[in-house]
C-alpha positions in Angstrom: 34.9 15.7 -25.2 34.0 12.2 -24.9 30.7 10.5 -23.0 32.9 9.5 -20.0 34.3 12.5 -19.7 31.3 14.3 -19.5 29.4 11.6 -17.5 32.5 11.8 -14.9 32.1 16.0 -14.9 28.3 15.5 -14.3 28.8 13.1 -11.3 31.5 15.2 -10.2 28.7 17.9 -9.8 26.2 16.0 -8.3 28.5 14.7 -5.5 29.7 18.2 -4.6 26.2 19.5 -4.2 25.3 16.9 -1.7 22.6 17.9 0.5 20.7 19.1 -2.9 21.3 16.2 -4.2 20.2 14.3 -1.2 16.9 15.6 -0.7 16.3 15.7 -4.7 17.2 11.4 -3.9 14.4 11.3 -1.0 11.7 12.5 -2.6 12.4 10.2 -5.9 13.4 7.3 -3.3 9.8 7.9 -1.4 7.9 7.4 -4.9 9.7 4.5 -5.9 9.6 2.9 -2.0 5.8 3.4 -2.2 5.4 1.7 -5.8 8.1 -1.2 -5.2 6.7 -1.4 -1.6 3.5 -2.0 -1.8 3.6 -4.1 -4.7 6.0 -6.7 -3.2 4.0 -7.0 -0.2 0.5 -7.3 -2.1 2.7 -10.0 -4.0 3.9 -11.6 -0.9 -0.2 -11.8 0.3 -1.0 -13.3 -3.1 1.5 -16.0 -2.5 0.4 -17.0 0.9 -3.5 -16.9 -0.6 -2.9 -19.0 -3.2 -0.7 -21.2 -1.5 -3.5 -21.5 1.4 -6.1 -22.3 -0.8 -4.1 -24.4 -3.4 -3.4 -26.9 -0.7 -6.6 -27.9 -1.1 -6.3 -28.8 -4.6 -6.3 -26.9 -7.9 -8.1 -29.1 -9.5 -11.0 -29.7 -8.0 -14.3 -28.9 -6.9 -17.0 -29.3 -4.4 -21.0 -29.9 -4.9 -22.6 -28.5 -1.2 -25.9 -27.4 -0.2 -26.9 -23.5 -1.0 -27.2 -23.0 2.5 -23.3 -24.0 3.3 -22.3 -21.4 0.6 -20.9 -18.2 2.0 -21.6 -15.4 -0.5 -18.4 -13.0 -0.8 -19.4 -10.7 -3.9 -22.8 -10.6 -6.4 -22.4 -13.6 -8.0 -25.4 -15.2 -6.3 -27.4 -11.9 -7.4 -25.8 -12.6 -11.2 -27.0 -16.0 -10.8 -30.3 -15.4 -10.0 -30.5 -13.1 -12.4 -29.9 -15.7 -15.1 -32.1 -17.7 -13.4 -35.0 -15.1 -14.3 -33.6 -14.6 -17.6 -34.4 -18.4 -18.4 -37.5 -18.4 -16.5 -35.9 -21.1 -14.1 -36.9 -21.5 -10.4 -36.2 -23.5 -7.6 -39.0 -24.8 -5.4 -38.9 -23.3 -2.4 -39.5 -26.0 -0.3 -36.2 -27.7 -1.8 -34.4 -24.8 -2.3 -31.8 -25.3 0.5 -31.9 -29.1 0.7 -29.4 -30.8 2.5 -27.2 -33.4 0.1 -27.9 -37.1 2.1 -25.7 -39.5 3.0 -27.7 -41.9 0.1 -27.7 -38.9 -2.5 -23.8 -38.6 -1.9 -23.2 -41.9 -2.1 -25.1 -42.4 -5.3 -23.7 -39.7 -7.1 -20.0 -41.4 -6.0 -21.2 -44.9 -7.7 -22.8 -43.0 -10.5 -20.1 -40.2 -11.8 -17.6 -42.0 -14.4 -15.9 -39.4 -15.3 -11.7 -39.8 -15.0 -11.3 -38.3 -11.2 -11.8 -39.2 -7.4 -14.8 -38.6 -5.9 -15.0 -38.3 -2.0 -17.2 -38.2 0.4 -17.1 -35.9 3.7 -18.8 -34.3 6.7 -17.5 -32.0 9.3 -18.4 -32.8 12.8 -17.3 -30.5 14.8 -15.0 -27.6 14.9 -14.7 -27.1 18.7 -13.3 -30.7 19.9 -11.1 -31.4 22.6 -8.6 -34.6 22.0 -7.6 -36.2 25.1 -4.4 -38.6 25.6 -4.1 -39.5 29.6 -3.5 -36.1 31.3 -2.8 -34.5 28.1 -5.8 -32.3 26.0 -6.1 -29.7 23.1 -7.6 -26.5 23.4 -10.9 -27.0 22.5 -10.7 -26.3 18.7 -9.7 -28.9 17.3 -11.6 -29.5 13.7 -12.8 -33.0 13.3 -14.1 -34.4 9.5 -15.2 -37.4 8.1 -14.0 -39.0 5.0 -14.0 -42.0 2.7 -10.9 -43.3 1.5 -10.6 -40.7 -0.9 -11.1 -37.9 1.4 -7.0 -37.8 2.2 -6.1 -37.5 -1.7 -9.1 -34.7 -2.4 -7.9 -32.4 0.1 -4.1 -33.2 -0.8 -3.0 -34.5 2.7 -0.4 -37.7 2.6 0.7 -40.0 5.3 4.0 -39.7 7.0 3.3 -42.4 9.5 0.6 -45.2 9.4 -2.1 -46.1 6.3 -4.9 -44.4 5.5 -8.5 -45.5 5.5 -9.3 -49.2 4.3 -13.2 -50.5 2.8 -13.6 -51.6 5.8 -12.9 -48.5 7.9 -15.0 -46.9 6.1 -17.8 -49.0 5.9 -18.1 -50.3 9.6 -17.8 -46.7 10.8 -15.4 -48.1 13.7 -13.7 -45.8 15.9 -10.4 -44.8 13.6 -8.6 -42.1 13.4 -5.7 -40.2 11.2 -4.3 -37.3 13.0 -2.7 -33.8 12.2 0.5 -32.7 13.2 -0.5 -30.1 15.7 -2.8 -33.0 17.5 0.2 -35.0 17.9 2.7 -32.7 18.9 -0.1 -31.4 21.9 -0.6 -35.2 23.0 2.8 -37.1 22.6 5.6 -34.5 22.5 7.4 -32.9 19.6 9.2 -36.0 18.6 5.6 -37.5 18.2 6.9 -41.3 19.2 4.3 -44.2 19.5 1.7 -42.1 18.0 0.0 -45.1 15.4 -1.4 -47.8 16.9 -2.1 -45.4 20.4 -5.4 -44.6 21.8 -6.6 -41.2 21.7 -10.2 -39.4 23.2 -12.4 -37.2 21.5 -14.8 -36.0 23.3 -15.9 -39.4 25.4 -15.3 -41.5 22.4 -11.7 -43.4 22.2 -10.1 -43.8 19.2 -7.4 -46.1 17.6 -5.1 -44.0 15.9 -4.1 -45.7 12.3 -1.8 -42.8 10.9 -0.2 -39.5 11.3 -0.7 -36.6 8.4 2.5 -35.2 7.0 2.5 -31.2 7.9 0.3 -28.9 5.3 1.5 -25.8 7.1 -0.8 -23.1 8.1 -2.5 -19.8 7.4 -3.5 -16.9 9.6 -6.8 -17.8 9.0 -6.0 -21.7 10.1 -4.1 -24.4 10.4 -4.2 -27.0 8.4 -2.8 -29.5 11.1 -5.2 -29.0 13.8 -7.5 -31.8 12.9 -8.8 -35.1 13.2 -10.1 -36.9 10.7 -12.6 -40.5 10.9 -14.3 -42.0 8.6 -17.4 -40.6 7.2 -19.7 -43.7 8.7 -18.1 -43.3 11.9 -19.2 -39.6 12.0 -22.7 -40.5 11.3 -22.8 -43.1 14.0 -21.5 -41.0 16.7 -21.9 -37.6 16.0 -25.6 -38.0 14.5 -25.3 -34.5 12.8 -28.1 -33.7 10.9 -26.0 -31.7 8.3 -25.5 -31.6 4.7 -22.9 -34.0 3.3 -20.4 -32.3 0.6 -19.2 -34.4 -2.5 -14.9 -33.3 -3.6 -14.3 -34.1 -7.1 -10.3 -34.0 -8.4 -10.0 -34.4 -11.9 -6.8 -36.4 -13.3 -6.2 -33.3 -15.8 -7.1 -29.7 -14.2 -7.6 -29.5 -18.1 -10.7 -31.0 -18.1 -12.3 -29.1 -15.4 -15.0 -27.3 -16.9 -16.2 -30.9 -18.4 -15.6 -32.5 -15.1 -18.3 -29.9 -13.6 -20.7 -29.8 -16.5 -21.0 -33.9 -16.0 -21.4 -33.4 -12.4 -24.3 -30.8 -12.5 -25.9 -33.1 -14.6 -25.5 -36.4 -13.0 -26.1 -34.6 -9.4 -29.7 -32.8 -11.1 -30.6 -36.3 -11.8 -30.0 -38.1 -8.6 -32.1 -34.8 -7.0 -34.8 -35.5 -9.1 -35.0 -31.7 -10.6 -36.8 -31.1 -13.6 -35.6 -29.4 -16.8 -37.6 -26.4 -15.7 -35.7 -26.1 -12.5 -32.9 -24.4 -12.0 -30.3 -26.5 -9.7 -31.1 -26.0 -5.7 -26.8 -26.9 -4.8 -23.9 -25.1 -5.8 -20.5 -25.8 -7.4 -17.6 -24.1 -6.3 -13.8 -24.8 -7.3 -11.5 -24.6 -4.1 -9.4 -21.3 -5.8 -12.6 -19.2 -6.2 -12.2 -18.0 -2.6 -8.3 -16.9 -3.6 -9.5 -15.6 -7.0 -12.4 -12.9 -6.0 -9.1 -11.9 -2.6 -7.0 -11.5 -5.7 -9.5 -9.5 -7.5 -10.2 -7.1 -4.2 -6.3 -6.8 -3.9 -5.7 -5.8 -7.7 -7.8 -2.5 -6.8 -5.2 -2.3 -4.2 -2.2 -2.5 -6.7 -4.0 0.3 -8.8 -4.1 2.5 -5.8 -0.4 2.4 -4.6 0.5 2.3 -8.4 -1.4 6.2 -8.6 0.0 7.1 -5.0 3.6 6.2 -6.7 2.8 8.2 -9.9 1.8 11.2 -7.8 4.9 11.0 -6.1 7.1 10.4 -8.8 5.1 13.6 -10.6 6.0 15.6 -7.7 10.0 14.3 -7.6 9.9 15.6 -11.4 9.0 19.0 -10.7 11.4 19.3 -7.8 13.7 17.9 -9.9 13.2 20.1 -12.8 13.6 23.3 -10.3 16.5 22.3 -8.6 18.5 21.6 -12.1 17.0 25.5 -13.0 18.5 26.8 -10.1 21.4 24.7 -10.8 21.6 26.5 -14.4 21.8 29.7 -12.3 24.0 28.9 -9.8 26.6 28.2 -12.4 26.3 30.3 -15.0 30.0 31.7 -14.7 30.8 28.0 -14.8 28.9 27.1 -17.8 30.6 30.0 -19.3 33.8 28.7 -19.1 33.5 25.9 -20.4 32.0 26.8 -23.9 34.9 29.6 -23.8 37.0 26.1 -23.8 35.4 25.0 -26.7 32.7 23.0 -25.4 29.4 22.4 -27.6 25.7 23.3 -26.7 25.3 19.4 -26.9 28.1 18.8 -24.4 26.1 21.3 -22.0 23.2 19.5 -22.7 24.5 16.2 -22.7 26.1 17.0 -19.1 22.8 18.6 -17.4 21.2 15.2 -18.6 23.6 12.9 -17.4 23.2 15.1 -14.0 19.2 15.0 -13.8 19.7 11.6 -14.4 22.1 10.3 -12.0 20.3 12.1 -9.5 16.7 10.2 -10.2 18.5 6.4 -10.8 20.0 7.3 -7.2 16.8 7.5 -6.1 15.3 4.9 -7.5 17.7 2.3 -6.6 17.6 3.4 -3.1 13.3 3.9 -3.3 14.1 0.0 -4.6 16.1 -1.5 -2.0 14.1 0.1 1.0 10.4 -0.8 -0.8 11.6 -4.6 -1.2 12.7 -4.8 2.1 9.4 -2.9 3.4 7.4 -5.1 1.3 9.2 -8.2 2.7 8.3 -7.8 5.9 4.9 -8.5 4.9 6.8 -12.0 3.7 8.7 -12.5 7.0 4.7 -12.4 8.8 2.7 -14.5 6.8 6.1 -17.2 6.8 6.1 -16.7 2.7 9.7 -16.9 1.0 11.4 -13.8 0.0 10.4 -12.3 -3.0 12.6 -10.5 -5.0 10.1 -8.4 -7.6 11.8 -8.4 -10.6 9.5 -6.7 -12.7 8.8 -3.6 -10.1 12.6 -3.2 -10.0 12.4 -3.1 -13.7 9.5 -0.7 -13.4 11.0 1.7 -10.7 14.6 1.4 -12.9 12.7 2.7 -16.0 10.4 5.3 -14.6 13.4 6.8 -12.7 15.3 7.0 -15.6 12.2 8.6 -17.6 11.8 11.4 -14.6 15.3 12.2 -14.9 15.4 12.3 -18.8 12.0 14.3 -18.4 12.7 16.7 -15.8 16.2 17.6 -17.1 15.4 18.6 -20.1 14.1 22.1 -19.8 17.1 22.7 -17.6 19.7 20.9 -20.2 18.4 23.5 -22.8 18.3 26.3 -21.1 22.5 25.9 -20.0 23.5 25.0 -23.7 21.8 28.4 -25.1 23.3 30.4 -22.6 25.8 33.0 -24.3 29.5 32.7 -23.1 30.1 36.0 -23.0 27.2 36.8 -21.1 27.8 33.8 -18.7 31.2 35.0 -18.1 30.1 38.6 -16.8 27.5 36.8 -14.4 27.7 37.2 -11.1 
């Protein structure tokens, strides 16, 4: 008897049995939609976290006070750690300076390394922008920059020019705004928006250009803001705040020398000593996405065990229902080795069975975890993500639980005695 012969008898069987069959398929189909599930949405969250936080620039980095850094796991506890291990301290009474306009300014003269360096200052994250009768809500986020600042955090012009020397250096009343701002004030076809006057707070505003969309997050958009120059900031807002330094390096290559030259440069212009450990802190604009990425790789493990439990369980169920298979049609299995077929025939057949059964599964468990998992997509506004390597996965370990759990049963039918099997009832 030939393999298609055999492989059309087995899925001849498996058809005729169908509400067996069926609920053998859910409970394989439930593993794999867990695994495949899961996994495609975590993969769909990765994408819209790295995205997020890419837009402000692989490859770069920030020098800011300690006090403006938000601690998210130990590493400030590893830090200070090493600290004690080199006998390194920072005096107290520096230890959460604020980086000056001067100090900021110096280190942007200073650093020769190949990179931009910018210069920026938030002002205020609550700010109403008035045009005539039209306002924001007040939350509007307003920053600001050098001439640099646009390029660091990787926004480009779609109408207008973007900061000039002298811009910067007067501190007169200028403005670039986001794509949100401009819809809320002139309408979504955003006409006569350069060259218009706009209000923030009480302070008017000449507005010089228009940033192209970034998108947004659920944790912000990226198109709700207003940015000045960083002089004009200091002359109206007065904030007594830290000023942070962006540094983008031509060649993401070269960014562990980029920020070994900058801690050294920036130690300098703070006057610490060799015995003092540094009293700012570096951080690269990914770290944020990498220690998310970290929390949601524990994730992964977890539905990845849930899966294997389940697909454990499918196997068993599996494995029974092909032994009471073996029973059910013992008369049948008689028969056919009284017509000659082989104990490898049997075998081959209770095989082919056990493993239609689980690929069924599996490529049902696939279809409905991708599209479960994409949902996740559809929410955060991610592209659809096809996850090749969990189909692969789910396609392999179904085949494996049908291989596994059909074994026993394949065994059992192919040592079965004809003439016993005939005489069954």
């Amino acid at each position: 008897m030939q393999k298609k012969d055999i492989f059309s008898l087995a899925y001849r069987s498996v058809s005729s049995n169908k509400l067996r069959s069926g609920l053998t398929v859910s409970i394989i189909a439930l593993g794999i939609t867990v695994l495949v599930g899961i996994l495609t949405a975590i993969d769909s969250m990765k994408g819209s976290i790295y995205s997020s936080f890419a837009s402000m620039g692989v490859n770069s980095f920030s020098i800011r006070n300690k006090a403006m850094q938000v601690r998210m796991d130990d590493g400030g506890n590893k830090a200070s750690k090493g600290n004690k291990r080199d006998k390194k301290k920072v005096r107290h009474s520096i230890s959460n300076k604020q980086i000056t306009y001067q100090e900021a300014l110096a280190f942007k003269e200073r650093f020769k390394f190949p990179a931009i360096v910018s210069l920026s200052q938030q002002a205020t994250g609550i700010a109403t922008v008035y045009k005539d009768a039209k306002k924001t809500n007040p939350n509007v986020r307003v920053y600001g920059g050098d001439e640099n600042y646009l390029q660091f955090s990787n926004y480009e012009i779609a109408e207008g020019r973007n900061f000039n020397a002298l811009d910067v250096q007067s501190g007169r009343n200028v403005a670039i705004l986001g794509q949100d701002v401009a819809e809320k004030l002139f309408g979504k076809d955003k006409k006569n928006v350069v060259n218009n006057t706009v209000r923030v707070g009480d302070v008017r505003y000449r507005v010089i250009g228009l940033l192209a969309s970034k998108g947004s997050s659920k944790m912000m958009s990226a198109d709700n803001v207003v940015i000045t120059t960083v002089n004009n900031v200091r002359r109206i807002f007065n904030r007594n705040t830290s000023y942070q330094i962006g540094i983008a390096v031509n060649d993401v290559k070269q960014m562990d020398a980029a920020q070994g030259e900058a801690t050294g440069l920036f130690r300098i212009i703070r006057g610490l000593s060799l015995n003092e450990a540094d009293n700012f802190e570096i951080s690269r604009s990914d770290s944020i996405a990498e220690m998310l990425f970290a929390s949601l790789g524990k994730v992964n493990l977890l539905a990845i065990v849930i899966a294997f439990i389940t697909l454990f369980g499918s196997a068993i169920g599996l494995m029974n229902i092909m032994l009471v298979s073996v029973a059910e049609r013992t008369r049948e299995i008689g028969v056919t080795k009284a017509l000659g077929a082989t104990k490898k025939v049997i075998r081959t057949q209770f095989l082919y069975e056990a493993t239609i059964i689980s690929l069924m599964g599996g490529i049902v468990g696939i279809l409905a975890g991708m599209l479960l998992g994409n949902v996740v997509s559809l929410l955060l506004s991610s592209p659809f993500i096809i996850p090749w390597a969990w189909i692969f996965v789910g396609v392999t370990l179904c085949a494996m639980v049908g291989l596994g759990s059909g074994l026993y049963p394949a065994y059992k039918a192919s040592r079965l005695d004809p003439i016993i099997a005939l005489r069954y009832e």
